[in-house]
Every structure is written in C-alpha cells, then in structure tokens.
C-alpha positions in Angstrom: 12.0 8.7 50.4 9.5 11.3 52.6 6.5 10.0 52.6 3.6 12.3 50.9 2.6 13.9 53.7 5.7 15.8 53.9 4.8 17.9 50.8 1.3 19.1 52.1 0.9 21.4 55.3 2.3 20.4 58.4 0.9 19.8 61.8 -2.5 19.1 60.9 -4.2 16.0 59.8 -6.7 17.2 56.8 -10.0 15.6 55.7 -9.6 13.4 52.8 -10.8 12.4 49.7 -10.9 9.2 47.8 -8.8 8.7 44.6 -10.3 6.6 41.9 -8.7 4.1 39.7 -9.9 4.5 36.3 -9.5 1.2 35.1 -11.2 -0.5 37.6 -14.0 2.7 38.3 -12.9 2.0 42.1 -11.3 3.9 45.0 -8.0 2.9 45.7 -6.5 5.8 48.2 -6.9 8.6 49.6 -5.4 12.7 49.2 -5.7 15.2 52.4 -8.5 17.6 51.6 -6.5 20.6 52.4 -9.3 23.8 53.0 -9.0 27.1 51.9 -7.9 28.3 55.4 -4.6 26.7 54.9 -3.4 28.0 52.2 -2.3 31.4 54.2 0.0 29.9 56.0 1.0 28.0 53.0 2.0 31.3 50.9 3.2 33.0 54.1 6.3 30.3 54.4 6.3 30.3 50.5 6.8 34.1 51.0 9.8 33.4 53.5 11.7 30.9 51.5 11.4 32.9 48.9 14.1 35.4 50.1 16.3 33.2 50.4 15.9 31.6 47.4 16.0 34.0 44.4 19.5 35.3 46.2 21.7 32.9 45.5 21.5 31.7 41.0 24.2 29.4 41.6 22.2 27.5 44.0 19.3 27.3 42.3 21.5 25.6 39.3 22.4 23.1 41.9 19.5 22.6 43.7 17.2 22.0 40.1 20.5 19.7 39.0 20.2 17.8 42.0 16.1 17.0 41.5 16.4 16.4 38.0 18.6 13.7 39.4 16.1 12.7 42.5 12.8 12.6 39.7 14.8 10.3 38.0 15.8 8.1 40.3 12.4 7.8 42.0 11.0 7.2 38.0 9.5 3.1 39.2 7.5 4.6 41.9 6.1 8.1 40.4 5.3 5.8 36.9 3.8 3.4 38.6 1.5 5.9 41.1 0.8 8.0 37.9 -0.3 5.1 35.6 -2.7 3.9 38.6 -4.6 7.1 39.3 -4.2 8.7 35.3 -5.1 5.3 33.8 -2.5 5.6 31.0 0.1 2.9 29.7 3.2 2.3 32.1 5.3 3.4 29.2 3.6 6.5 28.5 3.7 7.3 32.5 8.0 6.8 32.4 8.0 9.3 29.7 5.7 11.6 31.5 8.2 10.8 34.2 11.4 11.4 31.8 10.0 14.6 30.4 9.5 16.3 34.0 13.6 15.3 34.9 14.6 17.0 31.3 12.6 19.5 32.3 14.3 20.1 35.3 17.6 20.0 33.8 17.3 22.1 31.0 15.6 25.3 33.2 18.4 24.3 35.6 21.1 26.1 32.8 18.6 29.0 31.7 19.4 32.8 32.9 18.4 35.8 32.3 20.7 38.0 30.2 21.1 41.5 31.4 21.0 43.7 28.7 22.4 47.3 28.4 20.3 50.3 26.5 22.2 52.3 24.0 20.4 55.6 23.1 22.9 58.4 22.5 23.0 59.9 26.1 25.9 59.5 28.7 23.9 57.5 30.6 24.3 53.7 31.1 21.5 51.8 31.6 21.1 47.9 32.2 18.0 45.9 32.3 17.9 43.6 34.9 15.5 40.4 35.5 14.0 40.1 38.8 11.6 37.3 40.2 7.9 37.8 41.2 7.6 36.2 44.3 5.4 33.2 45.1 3.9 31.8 42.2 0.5 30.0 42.0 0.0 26.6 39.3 -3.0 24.7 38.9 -2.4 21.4 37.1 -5.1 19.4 34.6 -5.3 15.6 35.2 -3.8 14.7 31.9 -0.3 15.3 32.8 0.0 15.6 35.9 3.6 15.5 36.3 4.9 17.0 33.0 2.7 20.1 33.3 3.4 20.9 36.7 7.0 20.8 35.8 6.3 22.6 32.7 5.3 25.5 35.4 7.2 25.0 38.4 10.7 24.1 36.5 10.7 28.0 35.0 9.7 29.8 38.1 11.8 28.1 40.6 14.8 29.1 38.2 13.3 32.2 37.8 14.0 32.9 41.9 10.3 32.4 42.8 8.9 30.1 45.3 5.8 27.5 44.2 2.4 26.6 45.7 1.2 23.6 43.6 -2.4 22.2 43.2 -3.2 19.1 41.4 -6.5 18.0 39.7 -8.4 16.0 42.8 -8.6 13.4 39.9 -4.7 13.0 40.2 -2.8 14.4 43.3 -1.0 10.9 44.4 1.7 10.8 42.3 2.1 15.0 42.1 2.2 14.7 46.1 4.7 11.8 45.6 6.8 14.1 43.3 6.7 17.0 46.0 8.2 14.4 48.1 10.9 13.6 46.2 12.1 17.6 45.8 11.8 18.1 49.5 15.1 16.0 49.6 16.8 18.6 47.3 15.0 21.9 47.2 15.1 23.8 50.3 12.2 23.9 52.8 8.3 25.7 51.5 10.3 26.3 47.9 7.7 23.9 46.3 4.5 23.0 48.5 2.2 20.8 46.7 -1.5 21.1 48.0 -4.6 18.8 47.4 -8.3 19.3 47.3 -10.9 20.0 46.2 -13.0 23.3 45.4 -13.1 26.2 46.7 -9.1 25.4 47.1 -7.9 26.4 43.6 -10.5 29.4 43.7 -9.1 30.5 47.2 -5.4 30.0 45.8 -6.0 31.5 42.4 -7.3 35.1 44.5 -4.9 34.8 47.5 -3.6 38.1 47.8 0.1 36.8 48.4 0.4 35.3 45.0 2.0 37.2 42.2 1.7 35.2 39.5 -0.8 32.4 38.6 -0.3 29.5 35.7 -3.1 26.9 35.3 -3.9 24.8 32.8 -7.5 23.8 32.2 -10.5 24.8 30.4 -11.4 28.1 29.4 -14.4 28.8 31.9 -12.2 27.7 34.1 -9.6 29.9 33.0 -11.5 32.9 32.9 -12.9 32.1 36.6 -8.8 31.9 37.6 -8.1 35.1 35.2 -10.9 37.2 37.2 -9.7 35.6 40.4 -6.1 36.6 40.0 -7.6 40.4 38.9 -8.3 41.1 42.6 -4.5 41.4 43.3 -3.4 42.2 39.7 -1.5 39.2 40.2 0.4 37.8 36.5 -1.8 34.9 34.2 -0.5 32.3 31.8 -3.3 30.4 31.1 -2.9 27.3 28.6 -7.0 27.0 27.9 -6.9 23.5 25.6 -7.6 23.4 21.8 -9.3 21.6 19.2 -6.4 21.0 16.6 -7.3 20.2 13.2 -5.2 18.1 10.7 -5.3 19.0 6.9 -4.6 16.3 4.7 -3.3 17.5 1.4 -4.3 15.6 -2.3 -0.5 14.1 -2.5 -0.5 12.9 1.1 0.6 9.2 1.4 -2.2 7.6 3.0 -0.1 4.5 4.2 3.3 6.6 5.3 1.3 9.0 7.1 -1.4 6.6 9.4 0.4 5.2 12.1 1.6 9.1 12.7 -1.9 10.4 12.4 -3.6 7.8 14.6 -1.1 8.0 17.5 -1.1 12.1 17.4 -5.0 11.6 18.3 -5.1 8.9 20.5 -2.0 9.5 22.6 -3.0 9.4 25.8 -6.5 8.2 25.0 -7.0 11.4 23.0 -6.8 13.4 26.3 -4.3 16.2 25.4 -4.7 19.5 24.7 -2.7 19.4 21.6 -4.3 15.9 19.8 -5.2 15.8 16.7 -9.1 16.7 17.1 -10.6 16.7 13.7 -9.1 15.5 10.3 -10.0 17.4 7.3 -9.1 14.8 4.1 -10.0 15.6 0.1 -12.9 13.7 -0.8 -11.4 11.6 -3.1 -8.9 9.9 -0.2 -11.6 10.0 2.3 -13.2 6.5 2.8 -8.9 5.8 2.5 -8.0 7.4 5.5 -11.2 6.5 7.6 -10.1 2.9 6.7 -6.9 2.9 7.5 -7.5 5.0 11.1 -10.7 2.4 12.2 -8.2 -0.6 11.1 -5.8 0.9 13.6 -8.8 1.9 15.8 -10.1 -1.9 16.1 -6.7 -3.3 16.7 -5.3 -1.3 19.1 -4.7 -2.9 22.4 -7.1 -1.0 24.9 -6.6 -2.2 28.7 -5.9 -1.3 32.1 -2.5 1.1 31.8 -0.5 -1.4 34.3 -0.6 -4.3 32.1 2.3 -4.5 29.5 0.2 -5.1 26.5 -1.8 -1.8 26.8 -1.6 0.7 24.0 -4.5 2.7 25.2 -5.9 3.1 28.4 -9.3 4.7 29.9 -10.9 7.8 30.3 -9.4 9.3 33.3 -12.4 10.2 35.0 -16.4 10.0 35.2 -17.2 13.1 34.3 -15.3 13.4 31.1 -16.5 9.6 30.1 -19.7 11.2 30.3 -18.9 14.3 28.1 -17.3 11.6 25.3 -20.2 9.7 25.1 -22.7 12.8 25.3 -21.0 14.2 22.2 -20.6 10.9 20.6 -24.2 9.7 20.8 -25.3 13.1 19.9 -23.3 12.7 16.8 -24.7 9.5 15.7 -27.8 10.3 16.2 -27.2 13.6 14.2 -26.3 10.7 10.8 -23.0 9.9 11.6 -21.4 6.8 11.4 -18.8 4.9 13.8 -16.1 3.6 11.3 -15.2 1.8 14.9 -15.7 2.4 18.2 -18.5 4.6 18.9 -19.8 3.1 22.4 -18.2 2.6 26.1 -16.4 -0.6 26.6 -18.3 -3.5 28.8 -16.9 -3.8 31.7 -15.0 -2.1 34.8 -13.6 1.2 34.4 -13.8 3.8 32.2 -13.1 2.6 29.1 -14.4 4.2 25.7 -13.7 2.2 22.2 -11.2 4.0 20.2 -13.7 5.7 17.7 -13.3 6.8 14.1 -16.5 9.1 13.2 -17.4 9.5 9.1 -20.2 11.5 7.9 -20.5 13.9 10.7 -22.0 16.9 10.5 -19.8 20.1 10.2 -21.7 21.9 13.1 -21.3 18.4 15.6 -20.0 19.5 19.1 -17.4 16.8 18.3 -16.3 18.8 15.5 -16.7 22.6 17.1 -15.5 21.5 20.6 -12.7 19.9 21.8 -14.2 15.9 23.3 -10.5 15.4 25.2 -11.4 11.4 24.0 -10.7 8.5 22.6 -12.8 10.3 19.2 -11.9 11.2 16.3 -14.5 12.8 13.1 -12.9 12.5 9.6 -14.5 15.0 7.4 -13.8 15.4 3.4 -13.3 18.3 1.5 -12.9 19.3 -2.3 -11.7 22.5 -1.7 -8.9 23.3 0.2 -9.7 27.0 0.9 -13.3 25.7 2.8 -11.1 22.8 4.8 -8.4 26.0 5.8 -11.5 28.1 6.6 -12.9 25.1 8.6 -9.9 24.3 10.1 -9.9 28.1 11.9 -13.5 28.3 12.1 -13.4 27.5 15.5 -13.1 29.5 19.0 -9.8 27.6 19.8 -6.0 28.1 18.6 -3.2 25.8 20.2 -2.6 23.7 17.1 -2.6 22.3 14.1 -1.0 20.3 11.2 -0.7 19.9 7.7 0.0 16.8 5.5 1.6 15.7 2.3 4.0 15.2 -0.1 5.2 18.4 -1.3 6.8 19.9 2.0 6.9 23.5 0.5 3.4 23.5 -0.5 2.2 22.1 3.0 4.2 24.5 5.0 2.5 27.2 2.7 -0.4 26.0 3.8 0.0 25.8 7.4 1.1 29.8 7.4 -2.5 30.2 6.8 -4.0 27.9 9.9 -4.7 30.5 13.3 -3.3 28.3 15.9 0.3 29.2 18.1 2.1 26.2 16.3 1.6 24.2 13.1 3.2 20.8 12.0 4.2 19.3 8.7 3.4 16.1 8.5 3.6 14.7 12.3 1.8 16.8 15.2 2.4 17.9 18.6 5.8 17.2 19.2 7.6 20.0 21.5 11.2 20.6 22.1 12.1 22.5 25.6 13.3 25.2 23.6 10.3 26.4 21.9 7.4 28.6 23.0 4.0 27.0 23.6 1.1 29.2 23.5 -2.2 29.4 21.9 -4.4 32.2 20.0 -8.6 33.1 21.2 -9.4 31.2 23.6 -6.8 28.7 23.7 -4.8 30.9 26.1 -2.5 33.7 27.6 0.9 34.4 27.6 3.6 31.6 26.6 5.1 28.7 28.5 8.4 27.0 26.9 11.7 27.7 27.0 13.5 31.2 27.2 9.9 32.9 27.2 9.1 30.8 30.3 11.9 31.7 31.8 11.2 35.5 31.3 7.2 35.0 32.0 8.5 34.8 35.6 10.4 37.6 35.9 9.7 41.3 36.0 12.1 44.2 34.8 14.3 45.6 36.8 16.2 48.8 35.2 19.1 51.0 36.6 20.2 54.2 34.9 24.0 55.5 36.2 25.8 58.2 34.2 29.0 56.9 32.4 32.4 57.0 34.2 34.3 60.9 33.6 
C-alpha cells in the first residue's frame, strides 16, 4: 500500500501538524500542513485529469469497481487509523469503513439517462448530462470516511475530478484512504489535502473549482457558500440539525428504548442526524427518562480500540468544551441529570452519557444542536405544542415519530419540517434515497440518483427529424 504521502502534493515536504488521540487527550502523529499556495497546482492537475476522465463511462465503472474492492481490502488498517484519531468503537469504524466500499459500488452502476423532449415540432431534442469539472469537498470529523465518500463517490461517477480536505481533527485515516485509490483511480482524479485554515477558505474560493460540497456547520457553510460566490461555482451544503423525536401516547416504552437510546448516542451523539431532543406525553415521561438513564449508566464508555467499548469520547477539545458549556448552563437553568451530566475523570475526552429532565424549553441544549453525548427529555400534554416544538427551531435534517398505531404516527410526521421523518427507528439511510435538509440545515441533496445529477450540468442538442 502507498504510503500517505502519495495522496497529498508532491515534491514538497509540508509543515505539519499534530493529530490528537481523543481517548488519551495526546498527540499521537502528525498530517502535512499543506498552505493555500498549493492548492493551484493541486486543481491545475485535477483540471488535467479531468479530461481524460469524464471521456471514457466504462472506465469509470471499472475504475470505482476496482476501489470499492481496494477500501475493502484495506478495511483492518483504515478501521483501525479511524477509531485512533475519531475516538469511536472499532466496530463502528469497520462500518464507517463498509459503508464508504458500498458506496463506491453502488455509484459505480449509476448513469445518467438521456432523455428526449417531445413538444409537437419536427425537431428532436435530447438532453444530455455533462460533468462540472473539478469538484471541491470539505469533510466534518464525524465521519470522516463515509462523508467523503458520500461526496467524492457521485462526482467521480459523475466524470469530475476531486480535491479532498479533511477536518485537521481527522485527516490520517482520509489520507490513508486516498492512498488506497491511488492504486486504482488514475493519477490527480482524487487528491486528498490536509491542513489547517486558511486551506478550506482558499479551496472553497479557488477560481478552478466548479462545484463545492462541505459538510459542517452553518456559519461555516455560509462562509464556504459566499466563498464559492466569487466564481459562481455550484454548493451542496449539508449544515447539521437538531432532530427531534415525538413519542406518541400508545408508544411501547420497553419495545422502543434500546432504538431510541442508540439513534442518540451513536457515535457519542456526534451525528448530524441523532436524535437531539425527545418530546414524550407527560404521563410516560419519568418512563422513558428511566428507561434511557438505565441504559445511559450502563453503557460501556471507553477508549474506541478496546473491544468492550459501546461509546467512545468526544472527538475533540473544542466540542468537549461546547457539551459541557451547554450542559452546565442547563443545570444551572433547574435541570436535572437523570445520569451523566459531567466530564468523565480521567484521560481523554470523555463526557458521561447524559439523560437531561426538567429542562427548560428555551435551553441551548434544546434550541441548538450539542453534537454530544446529551440528550433533554421534555413532556408534553398536547401533541399540537410538542409538533410546534418539534419545528420551532432554525434546523431541518430530521426527525421521527413513535408509537403504536403506524398510520397515526406517519400522519403525524407529514406535519414535522425536516427533509426526512422516521416511524418508529431514526436515521437510517439507504444509498438510494435523497438526503437533504430544510432552513438552515442545508442546500441542495446528496444521495442517490440526485447525487448523481447534483454533479452534472445539462447539456441539450436540438437536430431536425430525418426527411
């Protein structure tokens, strides 16, 4: 296997930064600073590549074929890398692992479909899909490797060339991963680069990209938006959420728990489509807080390399920081830790898994999203306020909706202003599907066919009929 290097720019030796392990708090490598200067060169041989490589479909089938294969074969090594610089359970770091492969494979079979326009004249016209040219992704430190594939996978199959950035919290195993296409992708289609700021700035506004994805927060997002405005370069931005769940007055408490706690706490309650606030009828209240602190104290938290580990750290300082800011300010506002509620002694940046009753509607752990191990459990007695709470927030990815009666609970989650609702499980995603959020959750759609298409520009040609 190439060694990381080979995915970064060539012929110089950058400045580098350290890499933190978030179980132990501790640097434990190193990633090449790449500088903001670099990236022309970078986009100029993306630019290059790209000619050759949106002129050949067949070959793109292959090629994508072929590193859904290499991902998978170097799965040990990319799980292992990703668990030590993420901080989450080994497991969870081979599906990551798993997912990027599948992802691979299924964008490896998807092609546009040319369509012809019938409008009553002699004239036939066809419309045609044509790349964009180099495209641009910025990648969050949750999933490293499943949301960069979740971007490069549709525009490489789309006939465009990739420039990559990581989070400087987790470029190790994303470099690793660039490695690992090199062997099968031809050379400057996919060039993963690491640093820090002003990189993703400079790359965001370079005037050579035509089409920039990034996944993040949304002052982040509008920075990237306004950046990519200079060159009227293409956004998807995926901008996070706050996702509520709305427990319904038949919902089975005991059926329902083990669901409910893992869609908030996957990942350590780091993703942008956890369960983030749980809306329950008064009257089953102090029964769900129960049963989600039970599962809350029990839970096996620990460094994500060791085999026992259900739940790992915080991934980085920073956001460790921003869960306990909004948890203490909570507490102090009259609420109460069901568990939890206080950073773990110890190495590392480990939070206890935290179950929050009598918060206050207006808590910034209820109105923004805390990306933590931290969940509030609020009651209701009428289901119109906990619908009305459930949107009354600036963010739209998700949301879910629990009980018995299936018919009433889809009815109900018609009414909640998010891009996708669940019945009774939450944030489970086929390939298939669209992903995108409402206000200011995002822009434009990732997932499946409309992935595909979000990569590709129009293309029409008019001819008259035959005589």
């Amino acid at each position: 296997m190439p060694t990381p290097e080979a995915a970064g720019v060539p012929g110089r030796r950058a400045v580098r930064f350290p890499v933190v392990d978030p179980a132990t708090g501790e640097t434990f490598d190193e990633a090449p600073d790449q500088q903001p200067g670099e990236l022309d060169d970078v986009v100029a041989r993306a630019r290059r590549a790209w000619h050759g490589w949106r002129a050949d479909p067949d070959a793109r089938t292959a090629a994508l074929r072929g590193a859904a294969d290499a991902v998978e074969a170097a799965g040990a090594d990319l799980a292992r890398l990703l668990t030590r610089e993420q901080g989450k359970p080994l497991a969870e770091s081979y599906a990551e692992v798993t997912r990027t492969a599948a992802r691979l494979r299924y964008f490896a079979d998807l092609t546009p479909r040319t369509r012809r326009i019938a409008d009553g004249r002699p004239v036939r016209s066809e419309i045609r899909w044509r790349p964009l040219g180099p495209v641009a992704a910025i990648v969050p430190w949750n999933f490293p490797l499943q949301l960069a594939a979740a971007k490069f996978a549709p525009a490489l199959a789309a006939g465009n060339t990739m420039v990559l950035k990581p989070s400087p919290f987790t470029p190790l195993a994303t470099r690793m991963l660039g490695s690992v296409l090199a062997t099968v992708l031809p050379e400057d289609v996919l060039t993963v680069v690491t640093g820090r700021e002003p990189l993703g700035a400079r790359l965001a506004s370079h005037p050579g990209i035509r089409h920039v994805t990034f996944t993040g927060s949304p002052p982040t997002g509008r920075a990237v938006a306004g950046a990519a405005a200079a060159s009227l370069a293409r956004v998807t931005l995926e901008l996070g959420g706050n996702d509520a769940a709305v427990l319904l007055d038949d919902v089975d408490v005991d059926r329902i728990a083990d669901r409910l706690f893992r869609a908030a706490f996957r990942n350590c309650g780091q993703v942008c489509m956890a369960v983030k606030r749980v809306y329950v009828p008064a009257r089953l209240h102090a029964e769900v807080v129960e049963a989600l602190a039970q599962r809350a104290k029990t839970i096996a938290v620990g460094p994500g390399l060791d085999p026992e580990t259900r739940l790992g750290p915080v991934n980085n300082a920073p956001q460790l920081a921003r869960v306990v800011q909004v948890t203490e300010q909570a507490l102090a506002d009259g609420a109460r830790a069901a568990s939890g509620g206080h950073r773990l002694d110890g190495p590392g940046y480990f939070f206890a898994p935290t179950i929050l009753t009598d918060v206050r509607p207006d808590s910034a752990v209820v109105t923004e999203e805390q990306f933590g191990p931290v969940l509030p459990v609020l009651p209701y007695r009428n289901l119109d306020d906990a619908v009305d709470a459930a949107n009354g927030t600036r963010f739209g990815l998700g949301g879910s909706v629990w009980g018995t009666d299936l018919d009433r609970a889809e009815a109900v989650a018609e009414r909640l202003e998010c891009g996708t609702a669940w019945i009774n499980h939450h944030a489970e995603l086929s390939l298939a599907q669209p992903f995108a959020g409402v206000k200011d959750s995002g822009v434009g759609v990732a997932g499946g066919p409309w992935g595909l298409y979000g990569n590709l520009r129009p293309f029409v040609v008019h001819r008259p009929e035959e005589a």
